[in-house]
KEMARBA-97226 format. One line per field, with one value per residue: x, y, z of N, C-alpha, C in turn; residue in one letter; residue number from 1. Coordinates in steps of 0.2 Angstrom, whole numbers, plus 2048, in hexadecimal, padded with zeros to 3 digits. Atoms other than C-alpha are relative to their C-alpha. Layout:
residues N
n_u	(X, ...)
n_v	(Y, ...)
n_w	(Z, ...)
ca_u	(X, ...)
ca_v	(Y, ...)
ca_w	(Z, ...)
c_u	(X, ...)
c_v	(Y, ...)
c_w	(Z, ...)
type	(A, ...)
seq	(NUM, ...)
//
This chain:
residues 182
n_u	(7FA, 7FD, 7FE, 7F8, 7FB, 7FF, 7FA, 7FE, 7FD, 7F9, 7FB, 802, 802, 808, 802, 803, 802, 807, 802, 804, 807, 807, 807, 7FA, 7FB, 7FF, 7FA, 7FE, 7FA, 801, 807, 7FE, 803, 807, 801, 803, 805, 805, 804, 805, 7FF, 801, 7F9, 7FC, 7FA, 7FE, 7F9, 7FC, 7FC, 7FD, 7F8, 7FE, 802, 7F8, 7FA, 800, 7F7, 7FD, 805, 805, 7FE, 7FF, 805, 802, 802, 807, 804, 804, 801, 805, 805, 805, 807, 802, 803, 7FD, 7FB, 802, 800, 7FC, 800, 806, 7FD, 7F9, 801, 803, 7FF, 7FB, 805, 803, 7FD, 800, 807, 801, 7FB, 800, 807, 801, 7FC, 800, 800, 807, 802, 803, 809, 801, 7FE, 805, 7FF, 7FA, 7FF, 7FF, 7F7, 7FC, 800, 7FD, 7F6, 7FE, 802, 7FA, 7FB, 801, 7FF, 7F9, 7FC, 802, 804, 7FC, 7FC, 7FF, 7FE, 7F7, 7FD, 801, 808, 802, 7FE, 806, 805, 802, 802, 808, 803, 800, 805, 7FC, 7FF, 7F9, 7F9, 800, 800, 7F9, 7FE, 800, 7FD, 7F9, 7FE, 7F8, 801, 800, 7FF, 801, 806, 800, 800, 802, 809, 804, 7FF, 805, 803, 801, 805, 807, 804, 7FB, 807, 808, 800, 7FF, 807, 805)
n_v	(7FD, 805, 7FD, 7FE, 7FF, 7F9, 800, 7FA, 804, 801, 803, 806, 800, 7FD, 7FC, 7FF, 806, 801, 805, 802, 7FC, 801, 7FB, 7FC, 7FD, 804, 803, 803, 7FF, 7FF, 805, 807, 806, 801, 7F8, 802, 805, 7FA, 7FC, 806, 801, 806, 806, 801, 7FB, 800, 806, 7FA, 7FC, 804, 802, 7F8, 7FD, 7FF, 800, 7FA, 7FD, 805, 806, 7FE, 7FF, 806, 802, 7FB, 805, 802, 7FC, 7FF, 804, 801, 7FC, 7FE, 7FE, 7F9, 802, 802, 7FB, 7FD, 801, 7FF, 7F9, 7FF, 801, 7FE, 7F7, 800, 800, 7F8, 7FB, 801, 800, 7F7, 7F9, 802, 7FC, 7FA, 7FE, 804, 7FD, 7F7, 7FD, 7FD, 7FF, 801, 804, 808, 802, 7FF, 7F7, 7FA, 800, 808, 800, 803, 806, 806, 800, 805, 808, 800, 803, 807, 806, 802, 801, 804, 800, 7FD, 7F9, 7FC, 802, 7FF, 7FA, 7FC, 7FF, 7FE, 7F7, 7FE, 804, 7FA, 7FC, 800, 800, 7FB, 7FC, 7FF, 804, 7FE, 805, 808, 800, 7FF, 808, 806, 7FE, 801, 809, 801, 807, 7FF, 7FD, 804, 802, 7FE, 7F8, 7FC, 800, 7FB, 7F8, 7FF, 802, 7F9, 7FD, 802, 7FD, 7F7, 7FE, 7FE, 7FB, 7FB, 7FD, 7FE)
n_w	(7FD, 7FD, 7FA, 802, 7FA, 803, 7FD, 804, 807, 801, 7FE, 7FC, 7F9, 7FD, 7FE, 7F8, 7FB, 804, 7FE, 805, 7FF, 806, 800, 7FF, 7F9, 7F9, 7FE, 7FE, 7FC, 7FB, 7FD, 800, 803, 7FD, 803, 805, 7FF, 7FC, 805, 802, 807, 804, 7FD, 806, 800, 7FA, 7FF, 803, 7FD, 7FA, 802, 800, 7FA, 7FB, 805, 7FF, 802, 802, 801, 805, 807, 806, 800, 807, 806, 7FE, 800, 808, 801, 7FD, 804, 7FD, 806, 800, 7FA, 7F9, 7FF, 7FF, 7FB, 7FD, 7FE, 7FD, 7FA, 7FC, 801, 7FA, 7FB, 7FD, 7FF, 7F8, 7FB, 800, 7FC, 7F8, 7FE, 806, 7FC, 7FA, 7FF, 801, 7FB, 7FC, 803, 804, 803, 7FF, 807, 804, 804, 805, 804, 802, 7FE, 7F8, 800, 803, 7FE, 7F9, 803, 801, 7FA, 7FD, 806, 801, 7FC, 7FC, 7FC, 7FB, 803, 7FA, 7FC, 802, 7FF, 805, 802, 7FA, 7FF, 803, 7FC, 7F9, 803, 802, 7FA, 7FE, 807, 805, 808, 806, 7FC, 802, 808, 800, 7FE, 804, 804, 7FE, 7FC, 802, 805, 806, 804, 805, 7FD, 7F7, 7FE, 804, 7FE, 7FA, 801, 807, 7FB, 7FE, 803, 7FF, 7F9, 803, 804, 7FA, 7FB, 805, 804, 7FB)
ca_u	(634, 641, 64C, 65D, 66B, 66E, 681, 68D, 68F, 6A1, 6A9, 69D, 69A, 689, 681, 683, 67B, 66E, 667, 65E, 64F, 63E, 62E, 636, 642, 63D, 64E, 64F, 65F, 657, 64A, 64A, 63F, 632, 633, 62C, 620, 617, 612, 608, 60E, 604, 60E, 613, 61D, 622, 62E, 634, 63A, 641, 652, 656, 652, 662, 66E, 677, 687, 692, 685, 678, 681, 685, 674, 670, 66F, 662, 659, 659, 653, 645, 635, 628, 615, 611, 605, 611, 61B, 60E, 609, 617, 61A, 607, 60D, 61F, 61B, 60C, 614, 622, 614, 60B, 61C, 61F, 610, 60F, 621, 61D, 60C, 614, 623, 61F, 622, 612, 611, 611, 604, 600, 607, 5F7, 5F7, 605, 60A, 60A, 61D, 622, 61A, 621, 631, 630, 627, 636, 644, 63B, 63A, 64A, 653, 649, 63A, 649, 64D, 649, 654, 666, 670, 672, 65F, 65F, 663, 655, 64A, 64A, 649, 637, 632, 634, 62A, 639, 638, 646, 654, 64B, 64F, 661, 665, 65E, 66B, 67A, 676, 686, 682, 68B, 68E, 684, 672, 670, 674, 66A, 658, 65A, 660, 650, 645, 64C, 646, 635, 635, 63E, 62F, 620, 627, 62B, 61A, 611)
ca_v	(3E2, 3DA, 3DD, 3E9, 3EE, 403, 402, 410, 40E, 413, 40A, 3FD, 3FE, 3FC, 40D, 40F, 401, 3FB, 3EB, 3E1, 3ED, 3EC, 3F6, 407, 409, 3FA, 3F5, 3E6, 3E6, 3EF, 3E2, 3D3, 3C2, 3C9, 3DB, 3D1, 3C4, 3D5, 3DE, 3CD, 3CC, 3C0, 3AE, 3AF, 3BF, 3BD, 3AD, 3BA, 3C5, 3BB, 3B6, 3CA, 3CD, 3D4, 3D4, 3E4, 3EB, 3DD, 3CE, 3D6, 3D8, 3C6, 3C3, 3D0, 3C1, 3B9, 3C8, 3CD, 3BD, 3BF, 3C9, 3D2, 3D6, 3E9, 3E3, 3DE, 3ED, 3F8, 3EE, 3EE, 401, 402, 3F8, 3FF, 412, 40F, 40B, 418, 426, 41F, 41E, 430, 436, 42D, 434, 444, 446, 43E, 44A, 45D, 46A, 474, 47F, 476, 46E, 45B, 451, 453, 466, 469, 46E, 460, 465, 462, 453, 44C, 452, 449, 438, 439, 43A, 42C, 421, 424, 424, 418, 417, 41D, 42D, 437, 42F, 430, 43C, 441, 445, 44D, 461, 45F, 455, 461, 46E, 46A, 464, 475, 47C, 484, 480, 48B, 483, 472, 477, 47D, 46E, 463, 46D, 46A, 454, 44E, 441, 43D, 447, 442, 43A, 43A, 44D, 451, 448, 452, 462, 45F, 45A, 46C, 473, 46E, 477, 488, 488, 486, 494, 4A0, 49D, 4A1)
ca_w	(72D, 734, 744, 743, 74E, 74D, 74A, 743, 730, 72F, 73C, 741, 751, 75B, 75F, 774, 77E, 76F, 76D, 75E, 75B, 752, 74C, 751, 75D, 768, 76E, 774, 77D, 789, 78F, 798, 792, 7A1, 79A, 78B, 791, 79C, 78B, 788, 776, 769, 76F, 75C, 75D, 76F, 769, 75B, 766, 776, 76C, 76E, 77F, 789, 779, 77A, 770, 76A, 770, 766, 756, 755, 758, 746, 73A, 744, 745, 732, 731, 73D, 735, 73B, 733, 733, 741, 74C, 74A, 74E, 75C, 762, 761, 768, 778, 77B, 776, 783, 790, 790, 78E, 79D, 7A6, 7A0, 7A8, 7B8, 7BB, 7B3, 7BF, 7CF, 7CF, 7C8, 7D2, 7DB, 7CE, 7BE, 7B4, 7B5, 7A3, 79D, 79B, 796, 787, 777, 775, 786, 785, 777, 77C, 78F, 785, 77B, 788, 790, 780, 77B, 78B, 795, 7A2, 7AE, 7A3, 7B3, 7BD, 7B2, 7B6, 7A3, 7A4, 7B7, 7B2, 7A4, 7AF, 7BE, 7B2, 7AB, 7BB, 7C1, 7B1, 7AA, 799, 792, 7A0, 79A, 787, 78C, 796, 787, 77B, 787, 789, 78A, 77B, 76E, 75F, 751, 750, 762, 764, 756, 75B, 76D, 765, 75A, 76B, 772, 762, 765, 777, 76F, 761, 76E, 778, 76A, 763, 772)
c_u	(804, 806, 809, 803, 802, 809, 802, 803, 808, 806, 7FC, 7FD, 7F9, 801, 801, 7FF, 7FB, 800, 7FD, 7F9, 7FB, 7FC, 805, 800, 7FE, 807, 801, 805, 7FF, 7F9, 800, 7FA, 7FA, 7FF, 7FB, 7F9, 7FA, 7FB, 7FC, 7FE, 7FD, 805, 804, 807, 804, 807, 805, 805, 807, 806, 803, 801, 807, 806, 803, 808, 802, 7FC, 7FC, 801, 803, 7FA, 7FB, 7FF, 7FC, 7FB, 7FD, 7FF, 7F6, 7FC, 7F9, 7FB, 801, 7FC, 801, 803, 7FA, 7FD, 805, 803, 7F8, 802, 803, 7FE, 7F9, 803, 806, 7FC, 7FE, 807, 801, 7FD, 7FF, 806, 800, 7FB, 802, 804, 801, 801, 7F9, 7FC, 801, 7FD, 803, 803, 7FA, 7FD, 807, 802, 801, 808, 803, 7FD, 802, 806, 800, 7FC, 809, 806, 7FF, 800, 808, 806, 7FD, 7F9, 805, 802, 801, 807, 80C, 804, 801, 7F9, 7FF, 7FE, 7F9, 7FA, 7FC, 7FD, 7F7, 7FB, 7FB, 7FC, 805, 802, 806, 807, 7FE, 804, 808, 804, 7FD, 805, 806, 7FE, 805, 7FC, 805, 800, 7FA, 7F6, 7FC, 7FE, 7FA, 7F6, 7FF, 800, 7F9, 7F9, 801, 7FC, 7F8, 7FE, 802, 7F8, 7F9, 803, 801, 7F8, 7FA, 7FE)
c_v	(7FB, 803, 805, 803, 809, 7FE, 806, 800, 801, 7FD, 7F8, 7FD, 802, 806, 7FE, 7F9, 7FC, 7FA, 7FE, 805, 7FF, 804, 807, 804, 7FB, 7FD, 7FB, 7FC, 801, 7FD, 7FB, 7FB, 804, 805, 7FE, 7FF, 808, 804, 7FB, 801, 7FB, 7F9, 7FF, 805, 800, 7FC, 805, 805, 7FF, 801, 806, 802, 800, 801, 806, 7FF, 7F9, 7F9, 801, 800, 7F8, 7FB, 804, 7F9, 7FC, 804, 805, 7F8, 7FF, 805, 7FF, 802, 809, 7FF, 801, 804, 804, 7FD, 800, 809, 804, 7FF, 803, 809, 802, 801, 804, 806, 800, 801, 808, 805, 801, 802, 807, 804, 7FF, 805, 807, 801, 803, 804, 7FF, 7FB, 7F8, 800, 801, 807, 803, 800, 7FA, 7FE, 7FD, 7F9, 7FA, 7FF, 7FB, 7F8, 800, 7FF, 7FB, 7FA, 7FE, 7FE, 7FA, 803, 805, 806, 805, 800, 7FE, 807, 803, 804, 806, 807, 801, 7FE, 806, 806, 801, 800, 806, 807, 805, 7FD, 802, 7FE, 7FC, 7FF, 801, 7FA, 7F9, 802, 7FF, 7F8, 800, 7F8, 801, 805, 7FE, 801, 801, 807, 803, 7FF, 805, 806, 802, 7FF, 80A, 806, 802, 806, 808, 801, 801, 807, 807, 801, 803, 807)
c_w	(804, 805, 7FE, 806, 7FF, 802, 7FA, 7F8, 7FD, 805, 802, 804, 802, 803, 808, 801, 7FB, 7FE, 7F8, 7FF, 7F8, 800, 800, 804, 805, 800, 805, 805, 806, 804, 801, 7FD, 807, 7FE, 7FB, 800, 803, 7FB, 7FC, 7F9, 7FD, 802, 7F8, 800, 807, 7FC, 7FA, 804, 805, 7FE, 802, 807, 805, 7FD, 800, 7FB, 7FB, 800, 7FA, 7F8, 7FE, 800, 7F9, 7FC, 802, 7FE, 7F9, 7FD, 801, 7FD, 804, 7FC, 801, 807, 805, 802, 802, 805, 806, 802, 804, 809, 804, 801, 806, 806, 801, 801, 809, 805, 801, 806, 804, 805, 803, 809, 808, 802, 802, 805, 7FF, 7F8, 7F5, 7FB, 7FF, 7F7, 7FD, 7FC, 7FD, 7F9, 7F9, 7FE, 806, 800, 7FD, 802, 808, 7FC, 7FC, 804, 802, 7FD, 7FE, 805, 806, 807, 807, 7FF, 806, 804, 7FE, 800, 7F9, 7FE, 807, 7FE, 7FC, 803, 804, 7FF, 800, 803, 804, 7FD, 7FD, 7FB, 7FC, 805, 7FE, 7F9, 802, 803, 7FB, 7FB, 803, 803, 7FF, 7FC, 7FD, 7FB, 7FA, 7FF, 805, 802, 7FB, 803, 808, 7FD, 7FD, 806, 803, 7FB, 800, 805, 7FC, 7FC, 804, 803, 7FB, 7FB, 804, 7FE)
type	(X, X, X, X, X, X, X, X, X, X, X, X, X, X, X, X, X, X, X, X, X, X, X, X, X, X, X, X, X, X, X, X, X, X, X, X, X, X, X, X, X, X, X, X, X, X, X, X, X, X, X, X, X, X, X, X, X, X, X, X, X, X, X, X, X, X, X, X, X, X, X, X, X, X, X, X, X, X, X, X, X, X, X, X, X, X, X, X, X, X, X, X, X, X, X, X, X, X, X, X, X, X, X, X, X, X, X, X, X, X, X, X, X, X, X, X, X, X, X, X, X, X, X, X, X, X, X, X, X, X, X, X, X, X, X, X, X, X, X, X, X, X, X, X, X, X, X, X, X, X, X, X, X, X, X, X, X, X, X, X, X, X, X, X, X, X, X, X, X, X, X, X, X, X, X, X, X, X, X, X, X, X)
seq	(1, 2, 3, 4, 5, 6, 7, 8, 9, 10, 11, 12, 13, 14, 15, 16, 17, 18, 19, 20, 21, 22, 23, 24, 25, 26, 27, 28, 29, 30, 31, 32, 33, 34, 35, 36, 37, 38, 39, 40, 41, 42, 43, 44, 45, 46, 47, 48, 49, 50, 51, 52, 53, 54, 55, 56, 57, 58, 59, 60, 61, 62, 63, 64, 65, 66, 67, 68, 69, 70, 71, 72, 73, 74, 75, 76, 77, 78, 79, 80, 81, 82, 83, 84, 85, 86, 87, 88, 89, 90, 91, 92, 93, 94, 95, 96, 97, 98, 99, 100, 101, 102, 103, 104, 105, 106, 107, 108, 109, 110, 111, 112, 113, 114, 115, 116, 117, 118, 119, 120, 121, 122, 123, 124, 125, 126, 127, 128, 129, 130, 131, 132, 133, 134, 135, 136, 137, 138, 139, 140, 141, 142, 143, 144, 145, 146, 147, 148, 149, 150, 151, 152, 153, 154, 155, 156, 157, 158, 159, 160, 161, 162, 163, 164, 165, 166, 167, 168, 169, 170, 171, 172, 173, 174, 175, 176, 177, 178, 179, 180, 181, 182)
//
């Protein structure tokens, strides 16, 4: 596998803030060289990665032909997705757990939809997902254990049109079918 940049194929332009990315969905862009060193990568994949680290948007893209250059094992990519998708979970949870309100259930009970959907948010949007205002309404929401204002406030992000709109639209879908099948 080798490293690619999400860019929009009719005009060209990198996705958003996005960075050289590997395995799937680690982005690069958004992590410095200690961000790196911290997930105590193989020292072989480590030097692989480094060149990428902080590249975003236009830097990152003139850093592409490095990066379909650079090649990953299957190994690597699944360590890699082992490490990063860890440590967002855990961020998830310890958030997730520190936060709720009184009466609702620790991350560990709740539902496996709500949890993919808050892992999700948090992957996609960062260990800070909580804490972005385009996250707050749905945040507050879940917190609170209303799931069907979580699911209405994931159906009005202000994102994008596209892509983007469609994996949250597809995240609120998740919460709507748990609750419809109860």
């Amino acid at each position: 596998m080798q490293g690619y940049l999400p860019i929009k194929k009719k005009t060209g332009t990198v996705i958003g803030r996005s960075g050289i990315t590997f395995a799937t969905g680690f982005d690069l862009g958004q992590n410095s060289a200690s961000d790196i060193k911290k997930f105590n990568f193989p020292k072989e994949l480590e030097e692989k990665l480094l060149p990428f680290v902080g590249a975003q948007r236009e830097d990152a893209k003139k850093l592409l032909p490095l990066a379909e250059r650079t090649f990953i094992s299957f190994e690597e990519a699944n360590l890699i997705d082992f490490k990063v998708k860890g440590l967002h979970l855990r961020s998830a949870i310890k958030r997730w757990d520190a936060h709720r309100s009184e009466n609702t259930p620790a991350f560990r009970d709740l539902t496996s939809g709500q949890q993919i959907v808050l892992f999700s948010r948090t992957f996609h949007q960062g260990r800070r997902m909580p804490d972005l205002l385009i996250a707050q309404k749905f945040y507050r929401a879940a917190l609170d254990n209303n799931w069907v204002e979580a699911e209405k406030h994931l159906r009005n992000y202000n994102v994008p049109e596209g892509w983007y709109k469609d994996r949250v639209n597809k995240e609120a879908d998740v919460l709507k079918r748990e609750r419809l099948l109860k």
